[in-house]
N, C-alpha and C positions, 0 to 999 in steps of 0.2 A: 825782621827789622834789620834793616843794613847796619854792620859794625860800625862802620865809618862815623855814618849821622849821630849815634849811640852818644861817640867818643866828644863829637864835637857838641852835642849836647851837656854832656857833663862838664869839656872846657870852658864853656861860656859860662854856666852856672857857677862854677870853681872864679873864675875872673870875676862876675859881678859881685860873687859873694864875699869876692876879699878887699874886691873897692867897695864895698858897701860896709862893711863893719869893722876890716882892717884886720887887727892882730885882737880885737875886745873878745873876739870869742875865745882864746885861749882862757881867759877866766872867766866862762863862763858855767854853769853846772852842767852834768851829762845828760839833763831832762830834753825830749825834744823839743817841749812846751818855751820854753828859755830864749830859743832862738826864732823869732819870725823871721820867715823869706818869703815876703807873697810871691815872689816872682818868677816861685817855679810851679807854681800852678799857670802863670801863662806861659811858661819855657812845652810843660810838658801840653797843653794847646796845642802850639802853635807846632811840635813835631810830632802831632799824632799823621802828619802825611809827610813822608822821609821827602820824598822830590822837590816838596814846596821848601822845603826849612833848611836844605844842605843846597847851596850853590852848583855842587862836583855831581852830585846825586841826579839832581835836572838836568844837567848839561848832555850825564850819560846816560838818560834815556831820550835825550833829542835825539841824542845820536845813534841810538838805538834805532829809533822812527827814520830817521834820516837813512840810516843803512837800508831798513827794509824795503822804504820806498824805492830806493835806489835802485836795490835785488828787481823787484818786482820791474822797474821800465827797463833795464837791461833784457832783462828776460822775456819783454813784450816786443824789444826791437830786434831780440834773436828773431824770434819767431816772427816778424814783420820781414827778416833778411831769407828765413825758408820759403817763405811766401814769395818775395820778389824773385830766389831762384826758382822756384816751379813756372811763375811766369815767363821767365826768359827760358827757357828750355821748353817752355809749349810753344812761346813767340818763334825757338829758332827751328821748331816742327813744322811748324804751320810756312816758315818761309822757305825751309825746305820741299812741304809738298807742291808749293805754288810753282816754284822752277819747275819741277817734275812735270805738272801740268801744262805749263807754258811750253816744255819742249815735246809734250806728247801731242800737245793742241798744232804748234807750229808741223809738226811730223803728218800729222793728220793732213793739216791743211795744204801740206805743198803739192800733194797729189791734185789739187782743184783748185789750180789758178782761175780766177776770173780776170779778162782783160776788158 
């Protein structure tokens, strides 16, 4: 359980518990029974899942998600850029042997002109 959410659970509690009853619990007995606070049975609810209940906590696992996804299409347009170079290096194979042809074809053919 993240520290943070922990802290910010007990300030809220601490805040509502002091606008709620103010300075009266100073005199009040040390029994737990003494002091009702329903309202940390819905405190402890509502942050049994830290992401949902701390604001900073959600944000940095967006951005968690957001980084990976990130990783991940970087690393698919690297590899989309290997790709396109093996393409142009076969394209400038392929345009190299055709001149070759074309001058071995031309070589051939001048021996037999037809007029």
């Amino acid at each position: 359980y993240p520290a943070r959410v922990a802290f910010v659970l007990l300030t809220q509690l601490l805040d509502e518990f002091t606008t709620t009853l103010g300075d009266s619990w100073k005199s009040m007995e040390a029994s737990t029974d003494s002091t009702p606070f329903p309202s940390l049975e819905d405190y402890l609810v509502k942050y049994q899942d830290p992401a949902s209940a701390d604001k900073v906590t959600k944000i940095q696992n967006d951005l968690d998600e957001t980084t990976q996804i990130l990783h991940k299409t970087i690393d698919s347009v690297l590899e989309r850029g290997v790709k396109l170079d093996s393409l142009v290096e076969k394209s400038d194979d392929l345009s190299r042997q055709s001149k070759m042809f074309y001058k071995q074809a031309k070589k051939t053919n001048s021996c037999c002109v037809i007029s």
